[in-house]
BANU-761413 format. One record per residue (C-alpha): x, y negated, z negated; residue number from 1; chain. Coordinates in nm, 4 decimals. Each point is the difference from the previous one (the first is absolute). Layout:
<rs>
- X / Y / Z / NUM / A
...
</rs>
This chain:
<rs>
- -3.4561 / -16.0103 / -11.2292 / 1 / A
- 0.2512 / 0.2138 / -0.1574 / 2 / A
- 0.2515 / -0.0767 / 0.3342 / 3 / A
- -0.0546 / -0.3477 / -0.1024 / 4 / A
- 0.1238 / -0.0062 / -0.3385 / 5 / A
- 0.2612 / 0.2125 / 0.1122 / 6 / A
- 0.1253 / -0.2757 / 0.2829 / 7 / A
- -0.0334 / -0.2354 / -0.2763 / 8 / A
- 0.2076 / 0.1624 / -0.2285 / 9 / A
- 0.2296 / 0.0734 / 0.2240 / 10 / A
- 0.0730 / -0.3681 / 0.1077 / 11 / A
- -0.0023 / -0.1238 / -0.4101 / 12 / A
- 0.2594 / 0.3006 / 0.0007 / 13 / A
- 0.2033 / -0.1644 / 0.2756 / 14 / A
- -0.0532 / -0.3755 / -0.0959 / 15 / A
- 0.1040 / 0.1440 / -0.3964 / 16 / A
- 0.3519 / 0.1068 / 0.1662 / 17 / A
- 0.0404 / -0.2823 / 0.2449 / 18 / A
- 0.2873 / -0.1678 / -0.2375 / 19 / A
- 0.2090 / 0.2867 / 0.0120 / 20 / A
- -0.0488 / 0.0647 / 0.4156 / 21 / A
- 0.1391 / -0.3529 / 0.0313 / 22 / A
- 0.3004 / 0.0392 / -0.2820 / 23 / A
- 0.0808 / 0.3321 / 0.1823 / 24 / A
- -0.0217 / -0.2235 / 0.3554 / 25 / A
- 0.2305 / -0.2336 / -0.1660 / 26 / A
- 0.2597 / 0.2404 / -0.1570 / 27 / A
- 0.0295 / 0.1681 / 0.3705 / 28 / A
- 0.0894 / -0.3391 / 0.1584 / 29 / A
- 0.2678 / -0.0374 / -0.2731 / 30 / A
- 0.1339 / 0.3072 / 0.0678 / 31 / A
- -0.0542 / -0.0469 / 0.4379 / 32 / A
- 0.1822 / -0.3496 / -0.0731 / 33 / A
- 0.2801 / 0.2012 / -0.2269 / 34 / A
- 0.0702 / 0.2476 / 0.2528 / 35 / A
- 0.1822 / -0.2453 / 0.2696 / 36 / A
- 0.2232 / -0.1542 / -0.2843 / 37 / A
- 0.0656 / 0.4061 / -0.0692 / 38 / A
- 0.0722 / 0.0866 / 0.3303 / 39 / A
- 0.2085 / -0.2856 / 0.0670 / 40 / A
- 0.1986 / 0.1002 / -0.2639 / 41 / A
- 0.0333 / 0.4032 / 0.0607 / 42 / A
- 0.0711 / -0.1269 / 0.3619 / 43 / A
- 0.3700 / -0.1502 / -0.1239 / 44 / A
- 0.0740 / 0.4135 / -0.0585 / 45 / A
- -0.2556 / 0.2168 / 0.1517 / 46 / A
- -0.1787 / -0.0019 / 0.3975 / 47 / A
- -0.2914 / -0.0648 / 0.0694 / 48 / A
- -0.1421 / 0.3677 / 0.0575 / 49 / A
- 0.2223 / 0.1289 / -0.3083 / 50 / A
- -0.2259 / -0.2763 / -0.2437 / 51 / A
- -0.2958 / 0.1376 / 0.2203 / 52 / A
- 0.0513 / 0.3648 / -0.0807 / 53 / A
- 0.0693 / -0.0451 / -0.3734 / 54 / A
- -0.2631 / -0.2076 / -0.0496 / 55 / A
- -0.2790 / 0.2175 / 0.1390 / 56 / A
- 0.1885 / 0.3119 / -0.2281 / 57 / A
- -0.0439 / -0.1933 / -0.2813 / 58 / A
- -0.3639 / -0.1029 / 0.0753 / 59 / A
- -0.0880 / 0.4215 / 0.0923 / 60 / A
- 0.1194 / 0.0411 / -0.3462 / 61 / A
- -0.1774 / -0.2680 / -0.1426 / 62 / A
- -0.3247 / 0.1050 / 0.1469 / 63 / A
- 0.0427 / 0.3692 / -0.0984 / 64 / A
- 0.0131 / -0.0997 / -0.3655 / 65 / A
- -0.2918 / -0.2231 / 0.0577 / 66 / A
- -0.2002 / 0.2866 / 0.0838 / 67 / A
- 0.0641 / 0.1385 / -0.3112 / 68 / A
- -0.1310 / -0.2178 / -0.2008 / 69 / A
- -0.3501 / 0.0137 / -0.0347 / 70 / A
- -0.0282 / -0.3499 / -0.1520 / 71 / A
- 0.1185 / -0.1159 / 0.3128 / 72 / A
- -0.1244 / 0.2442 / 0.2255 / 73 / A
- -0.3937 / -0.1708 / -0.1044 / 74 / A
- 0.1233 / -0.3065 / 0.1558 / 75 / A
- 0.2049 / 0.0134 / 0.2680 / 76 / A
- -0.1570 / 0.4110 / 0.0858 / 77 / A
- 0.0529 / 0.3407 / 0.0791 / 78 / A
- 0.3080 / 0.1076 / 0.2638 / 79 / A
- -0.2142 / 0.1149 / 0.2785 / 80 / A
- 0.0647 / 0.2146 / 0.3035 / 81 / A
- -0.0784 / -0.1788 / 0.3490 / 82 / A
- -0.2957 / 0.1077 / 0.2033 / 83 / A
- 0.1312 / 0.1836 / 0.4102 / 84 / A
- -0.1732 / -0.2795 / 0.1221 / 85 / A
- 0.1752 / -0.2562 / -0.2034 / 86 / A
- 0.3949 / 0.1344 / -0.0023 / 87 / A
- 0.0455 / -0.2447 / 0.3158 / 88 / A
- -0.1307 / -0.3095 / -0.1571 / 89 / A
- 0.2113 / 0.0749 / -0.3033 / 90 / A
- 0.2837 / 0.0481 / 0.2637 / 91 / A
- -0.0801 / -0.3224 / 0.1585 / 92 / A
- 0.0304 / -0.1868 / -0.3786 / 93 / A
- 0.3049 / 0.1693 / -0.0713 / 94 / A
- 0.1923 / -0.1435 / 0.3174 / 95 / A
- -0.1216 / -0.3909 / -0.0383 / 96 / A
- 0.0448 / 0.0402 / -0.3748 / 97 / A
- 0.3073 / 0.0827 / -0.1157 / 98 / A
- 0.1590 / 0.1160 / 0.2876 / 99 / A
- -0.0316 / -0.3423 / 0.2629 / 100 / A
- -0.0829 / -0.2307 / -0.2747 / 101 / A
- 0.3140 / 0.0663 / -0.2472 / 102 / A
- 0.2254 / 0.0532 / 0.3140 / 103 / A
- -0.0945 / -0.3134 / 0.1137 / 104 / A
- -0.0215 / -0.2109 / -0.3093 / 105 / A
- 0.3636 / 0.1330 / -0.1653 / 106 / A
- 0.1803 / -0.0203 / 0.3248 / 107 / A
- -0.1151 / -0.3479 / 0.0123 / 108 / A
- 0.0937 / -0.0511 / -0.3165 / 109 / A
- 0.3100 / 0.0079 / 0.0924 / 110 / A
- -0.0007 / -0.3033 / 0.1992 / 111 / A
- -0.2704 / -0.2247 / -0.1802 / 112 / A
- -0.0135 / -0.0468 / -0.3340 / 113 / A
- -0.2487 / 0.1467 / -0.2295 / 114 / A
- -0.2388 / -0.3677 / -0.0290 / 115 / A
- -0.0251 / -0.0387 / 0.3915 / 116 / A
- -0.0587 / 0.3752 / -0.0033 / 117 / A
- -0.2714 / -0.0243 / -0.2374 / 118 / A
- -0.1436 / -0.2827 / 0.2134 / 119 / A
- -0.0280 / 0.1958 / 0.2765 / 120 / A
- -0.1730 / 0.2694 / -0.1801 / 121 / A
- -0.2680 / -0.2075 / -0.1334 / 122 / A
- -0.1390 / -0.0870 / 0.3363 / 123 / A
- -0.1342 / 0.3768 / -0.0089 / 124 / A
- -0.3387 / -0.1148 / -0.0955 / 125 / A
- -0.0327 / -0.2411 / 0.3214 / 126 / A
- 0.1840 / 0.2324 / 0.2231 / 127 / A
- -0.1939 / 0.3314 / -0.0703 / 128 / A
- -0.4010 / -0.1787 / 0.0297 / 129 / A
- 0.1238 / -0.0719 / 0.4125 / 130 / A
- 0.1125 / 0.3130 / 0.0956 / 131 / A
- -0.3321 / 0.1641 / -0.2540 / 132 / A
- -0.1641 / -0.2224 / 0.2629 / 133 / A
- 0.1677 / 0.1122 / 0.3265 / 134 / A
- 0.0071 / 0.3691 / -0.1257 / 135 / A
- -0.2694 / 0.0869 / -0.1548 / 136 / A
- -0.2098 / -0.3408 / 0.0854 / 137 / A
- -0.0501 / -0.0636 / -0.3644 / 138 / A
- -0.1473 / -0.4135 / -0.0378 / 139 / A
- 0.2124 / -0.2633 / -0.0074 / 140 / A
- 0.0048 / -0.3206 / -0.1146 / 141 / A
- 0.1114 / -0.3445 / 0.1086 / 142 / A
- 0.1987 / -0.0419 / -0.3450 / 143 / A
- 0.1324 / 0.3184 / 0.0369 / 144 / A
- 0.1109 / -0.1230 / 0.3573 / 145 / A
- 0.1448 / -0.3726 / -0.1033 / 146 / A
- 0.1607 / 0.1406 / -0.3073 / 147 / A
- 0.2096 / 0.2836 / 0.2371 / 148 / A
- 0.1129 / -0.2793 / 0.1931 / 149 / A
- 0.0908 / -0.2414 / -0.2970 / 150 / A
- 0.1863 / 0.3251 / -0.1557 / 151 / A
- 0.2340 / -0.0001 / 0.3150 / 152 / A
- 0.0589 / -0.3070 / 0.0271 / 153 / A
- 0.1743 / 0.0125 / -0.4179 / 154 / A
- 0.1693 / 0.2781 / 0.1194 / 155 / A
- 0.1643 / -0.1805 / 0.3056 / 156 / A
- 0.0420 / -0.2640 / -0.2088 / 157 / A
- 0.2082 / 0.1714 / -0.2633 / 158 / A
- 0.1739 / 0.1561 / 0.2995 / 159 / A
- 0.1350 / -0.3114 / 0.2051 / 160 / A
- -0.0123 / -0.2548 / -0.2423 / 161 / A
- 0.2058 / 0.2114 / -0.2514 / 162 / A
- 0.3847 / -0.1004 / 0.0601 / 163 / A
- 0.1115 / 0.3863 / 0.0012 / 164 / A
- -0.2688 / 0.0576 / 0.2478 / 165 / A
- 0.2358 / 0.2254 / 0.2468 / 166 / A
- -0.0517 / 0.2939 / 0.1699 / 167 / A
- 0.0678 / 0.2243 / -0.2754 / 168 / A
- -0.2749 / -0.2122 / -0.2098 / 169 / A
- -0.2258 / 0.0298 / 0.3398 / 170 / A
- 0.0638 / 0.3613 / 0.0179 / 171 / A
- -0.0781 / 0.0674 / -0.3639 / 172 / A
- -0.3609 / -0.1741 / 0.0488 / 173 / A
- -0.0647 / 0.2437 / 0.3071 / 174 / A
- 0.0761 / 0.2819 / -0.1679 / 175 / A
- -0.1977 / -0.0889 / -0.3446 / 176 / A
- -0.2821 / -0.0695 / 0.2794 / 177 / A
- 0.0725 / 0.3615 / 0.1331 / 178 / A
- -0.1504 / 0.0365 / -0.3806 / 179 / A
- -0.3226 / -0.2300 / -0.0156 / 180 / A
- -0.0894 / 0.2010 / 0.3609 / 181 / A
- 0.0530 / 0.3364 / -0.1747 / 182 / A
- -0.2341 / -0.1087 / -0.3105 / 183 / A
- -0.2748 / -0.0803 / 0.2685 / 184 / A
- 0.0359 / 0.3623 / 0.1294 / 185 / A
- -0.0493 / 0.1009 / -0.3333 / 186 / A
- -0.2784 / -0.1868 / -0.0978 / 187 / A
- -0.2080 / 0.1364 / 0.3189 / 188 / A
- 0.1390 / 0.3835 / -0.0773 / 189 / A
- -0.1457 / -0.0648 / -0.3708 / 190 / A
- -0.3304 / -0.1541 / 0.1424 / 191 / A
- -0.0893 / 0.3277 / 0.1738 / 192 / A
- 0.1028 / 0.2203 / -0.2612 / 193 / A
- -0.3025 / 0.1388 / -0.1937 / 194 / A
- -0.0413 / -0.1817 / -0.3504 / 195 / A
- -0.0339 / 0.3370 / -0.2247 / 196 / A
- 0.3685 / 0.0321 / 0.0340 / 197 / A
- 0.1901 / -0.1340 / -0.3368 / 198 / A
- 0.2352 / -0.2784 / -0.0469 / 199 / A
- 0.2609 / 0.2728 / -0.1577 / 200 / A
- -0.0692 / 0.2145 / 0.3232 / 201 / A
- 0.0394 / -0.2755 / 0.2733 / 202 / A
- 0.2830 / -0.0990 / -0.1637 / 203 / A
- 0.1828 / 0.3200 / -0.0789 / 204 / A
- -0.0574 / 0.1133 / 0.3798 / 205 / A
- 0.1298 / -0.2807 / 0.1777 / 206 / A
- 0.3164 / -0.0465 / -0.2220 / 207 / A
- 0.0059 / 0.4197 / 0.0576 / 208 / A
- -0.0324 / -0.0572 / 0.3557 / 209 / A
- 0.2071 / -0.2836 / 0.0314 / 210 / A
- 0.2797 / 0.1770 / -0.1702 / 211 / A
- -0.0043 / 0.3013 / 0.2378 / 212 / A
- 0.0354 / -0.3232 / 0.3032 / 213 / A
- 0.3169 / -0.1609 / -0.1383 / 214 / A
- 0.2404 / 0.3642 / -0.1084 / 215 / A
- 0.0360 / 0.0149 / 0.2993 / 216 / A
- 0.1748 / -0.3544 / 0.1061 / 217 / A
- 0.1437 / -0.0355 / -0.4277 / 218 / A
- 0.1438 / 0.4262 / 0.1948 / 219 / A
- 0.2036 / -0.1628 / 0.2931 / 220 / A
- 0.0587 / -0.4022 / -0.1478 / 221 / A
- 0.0393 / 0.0078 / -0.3560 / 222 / A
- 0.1315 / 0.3566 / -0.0730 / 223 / A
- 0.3618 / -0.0347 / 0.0237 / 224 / A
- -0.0406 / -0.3530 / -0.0901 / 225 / A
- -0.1346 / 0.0939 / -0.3502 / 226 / A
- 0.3063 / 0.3003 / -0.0575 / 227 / A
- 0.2756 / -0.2576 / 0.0316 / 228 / A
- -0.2294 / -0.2856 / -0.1745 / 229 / A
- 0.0186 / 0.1233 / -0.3541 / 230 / A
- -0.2045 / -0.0452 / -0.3063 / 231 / A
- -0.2074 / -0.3483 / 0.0485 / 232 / A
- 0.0402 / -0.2751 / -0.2763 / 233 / A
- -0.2648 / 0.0379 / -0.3172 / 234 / A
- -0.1459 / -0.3572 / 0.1390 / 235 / A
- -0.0919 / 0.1600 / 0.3474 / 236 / A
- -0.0953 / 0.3577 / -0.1581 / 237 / A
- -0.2601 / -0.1947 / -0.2588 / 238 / A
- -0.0999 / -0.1939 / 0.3475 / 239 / A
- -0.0587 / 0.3160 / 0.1893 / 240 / A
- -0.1746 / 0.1211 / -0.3240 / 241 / A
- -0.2307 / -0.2921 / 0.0123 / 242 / A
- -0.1161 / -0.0193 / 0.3527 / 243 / A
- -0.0725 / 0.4071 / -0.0477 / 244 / A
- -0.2423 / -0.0188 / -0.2910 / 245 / A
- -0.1242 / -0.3901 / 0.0771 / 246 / A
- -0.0381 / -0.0971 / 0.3389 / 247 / A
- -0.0353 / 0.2929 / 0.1282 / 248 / A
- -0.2521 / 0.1684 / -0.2260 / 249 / A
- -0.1478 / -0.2116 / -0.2379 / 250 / A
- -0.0614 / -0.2980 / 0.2286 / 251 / A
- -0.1633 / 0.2112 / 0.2622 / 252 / A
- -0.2372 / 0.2356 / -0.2501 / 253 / A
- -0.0840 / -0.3771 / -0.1372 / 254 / A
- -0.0375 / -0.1590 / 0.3432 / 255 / A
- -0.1920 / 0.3369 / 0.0858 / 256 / A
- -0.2733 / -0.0635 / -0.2795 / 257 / A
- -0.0165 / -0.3717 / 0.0257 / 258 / A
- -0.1256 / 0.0880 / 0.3667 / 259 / A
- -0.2347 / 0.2044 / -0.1117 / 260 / A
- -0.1621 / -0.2085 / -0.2928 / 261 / A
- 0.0571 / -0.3304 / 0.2179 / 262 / A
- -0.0301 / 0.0604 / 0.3284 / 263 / A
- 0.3356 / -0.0471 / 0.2703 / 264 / A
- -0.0705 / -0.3789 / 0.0379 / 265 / A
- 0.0011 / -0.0510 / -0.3649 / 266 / A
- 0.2747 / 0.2128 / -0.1014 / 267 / A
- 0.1936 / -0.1054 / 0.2698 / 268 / A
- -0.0341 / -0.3644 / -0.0393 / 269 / A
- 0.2311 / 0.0883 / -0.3219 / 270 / A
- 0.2899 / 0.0635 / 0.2291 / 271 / A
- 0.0852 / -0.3666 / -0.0051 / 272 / A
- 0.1500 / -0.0039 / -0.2859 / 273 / A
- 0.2905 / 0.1820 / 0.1002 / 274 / A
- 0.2206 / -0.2328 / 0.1453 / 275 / A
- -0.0645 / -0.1789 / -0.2919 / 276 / A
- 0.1516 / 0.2929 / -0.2334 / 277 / A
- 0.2653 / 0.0673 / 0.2595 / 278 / A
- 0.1230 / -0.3792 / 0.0161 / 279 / A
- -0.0012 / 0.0026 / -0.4012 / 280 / A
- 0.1971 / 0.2902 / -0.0167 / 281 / A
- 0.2268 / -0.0627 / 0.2692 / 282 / A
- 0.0837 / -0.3054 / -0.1882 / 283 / A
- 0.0245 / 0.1321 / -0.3357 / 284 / A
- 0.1950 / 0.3207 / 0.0578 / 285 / A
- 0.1632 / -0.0060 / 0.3390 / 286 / A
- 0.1029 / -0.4041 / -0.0287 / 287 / A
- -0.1253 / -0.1100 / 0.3284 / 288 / A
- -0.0677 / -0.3747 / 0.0369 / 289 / A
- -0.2958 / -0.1029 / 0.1909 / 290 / A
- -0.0500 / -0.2615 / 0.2647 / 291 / A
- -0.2328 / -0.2495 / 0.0701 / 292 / A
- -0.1054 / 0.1467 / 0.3667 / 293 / A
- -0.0764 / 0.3606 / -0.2248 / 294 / A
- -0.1914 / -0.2076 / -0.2354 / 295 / A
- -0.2293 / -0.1412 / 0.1994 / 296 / A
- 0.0062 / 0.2602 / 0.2395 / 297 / A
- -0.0968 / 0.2367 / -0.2461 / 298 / A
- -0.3106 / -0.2092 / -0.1099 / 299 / A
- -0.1104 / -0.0428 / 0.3223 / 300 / A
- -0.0082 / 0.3923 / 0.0934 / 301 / A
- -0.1992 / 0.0448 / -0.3430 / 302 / A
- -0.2378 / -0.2681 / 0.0729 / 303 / A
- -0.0446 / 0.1846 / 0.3286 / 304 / A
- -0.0442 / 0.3255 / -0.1783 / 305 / A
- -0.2591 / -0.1456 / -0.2559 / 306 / A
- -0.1988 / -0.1846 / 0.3027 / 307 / A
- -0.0358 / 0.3154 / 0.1794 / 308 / A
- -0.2041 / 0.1616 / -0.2706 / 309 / A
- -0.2292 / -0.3061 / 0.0305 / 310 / A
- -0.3577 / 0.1313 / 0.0606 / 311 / A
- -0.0942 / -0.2170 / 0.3217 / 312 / A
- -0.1622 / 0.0130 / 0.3416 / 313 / A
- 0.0817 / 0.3603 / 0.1783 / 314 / A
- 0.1664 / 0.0099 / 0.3813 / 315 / A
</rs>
């Protein structure tokens, strides 16, 4: 009986802070969609791995104060050592997110532009339920199917329909794919990590990790690049300072928790908005002009998104 009431009160507890799960979901997407206008602009000074490196310093530091606050520290939890057995998965989340994933997503960036980009991203939520499939034989559905399919196709279409679709445009949506691939590997690494572990703990490792990945390639690329680059521009320093603190902390301790209240499919299903931010944004700040072919080739990849979390018959 007692067990009972506390199940109950436990689900009235999570139903009471529901509206502020999906705010936080919301505010993360912002900030996801933010970071490619951000990038795209530290990218006229700074490399790819340079932006990389800084931002996970920023995060580290970010995190550490975070820990100290036990206001926050209720929330988000404890900093927490990894278990022997669990150092490799930890490992394995560290190198699909940041180390493939941000390679692969700024270094595109610097041939597509931060809305096709952002596209590309939000196919994630198709892309990640096939491989769960053919991995770890997780269900699948025949929405989740016809919507992964639909989601290509408004990415091809936005590719070669687009009148600057070249190779360098080509290339760019490759190597932003490089991305979506590395956020599947993620996804399964989290999966099989043990749930006691805190958002503030997954987080901190892998951007810990991650960081210890990329000194060495920001050691023998970037290095001498940086001595004879100078002091960046405030614009690209408060850019750098954003995607530190934002993207890469707050969105993913949000994200983290969403996941947890939610459930993946839920949570996830928020990811569509971010070509939607990054679109506005890129717009708005960075003065890009948008095309019919993006347009409609951005609704259709959303609509394929959104059909693929349709509950239907299972293959």
């Amino acid at each position: 009986m007692r067990k009972q009431e506390t199940a109950q009160s436990n689900a009235a507890h999570s139903e009471a802070h529901l509206p502020v799960v999906y705010l936080q979901l919301v505010c993360a997407m912002l900030f996801f969609g933010l970071s490619f206008v951000f990038t795209a602009l530290a990218l006229t000074e700074l490399r790819p791995v340079s932006i990389i490196v800084i931002r996970l310093v920023v995060s580290l530091i970010t995190l550490a104060l975070l820990a100290r606050a036990p206001a926050v520290t209720r929330i988000i939890g404890q900093w927490q050592v990894p278990q022997p057995e669990d150092r490799r998965l930890f490992v394995y989340i560290a190198l699909f997110q940041p180390f493939l994933y941000f390679l692969s997503e700024n270094t595109g960036l610097l041939y597509a532009s931060p809305a096709v980009a952002a596209i590309i991203i939000a196919t994630i939520p198709v892309v990640t339920p096939v491989f769960a499939f053919l991995l770890l034989r997780e269900r699948i559905t025949v929405a989740t199917v016809m919507g992964a399919f639909l989601s290509v196709g408004g990415v091809a279409l936005i590719v070669l329909a687009d009148g600057e679709a070249g190779g360098a445009q080509l290339l760019g949506v490759f190597l932003v794919f490089g991305a979506v691939l590395a956020a599947v590997g993620y996804s399964i690494a989290l999966r099989r990590l043990p749930s006691g572990y805190s958002s503030l703990t997954v987080v901190a490792w892998q951007n810990l990790i991650g960081l210890g990945l990329f000194l060495p390639l920001f050691v023998v690329f970037d290095g001498a690049y940086l001595l004879t680059l100078g002091m960046p521009s405030p614009q690209v320093l408060g850019g750098l300072l954003f995607l530190g603190v934002f993207p890469s902390t707050v969105s993913f301790v949000f994200l983290g928790r969403g996941i947890r209240v939610l459930g993946a499919t839920k949570a996830n299903i928020m990811t569509n908005t971010v070509p939607v931010f990054a679109t506005l944004f890129s717009v708005l700040v960075l003065g890009e002009v948008l095309r019919a072919s993006t347009v409609i080739g951005m609704m259709i990849v959303i609509g394929g998104v959104l059909l693929s979390q349709v509950r239907r018959r299972e293959v």
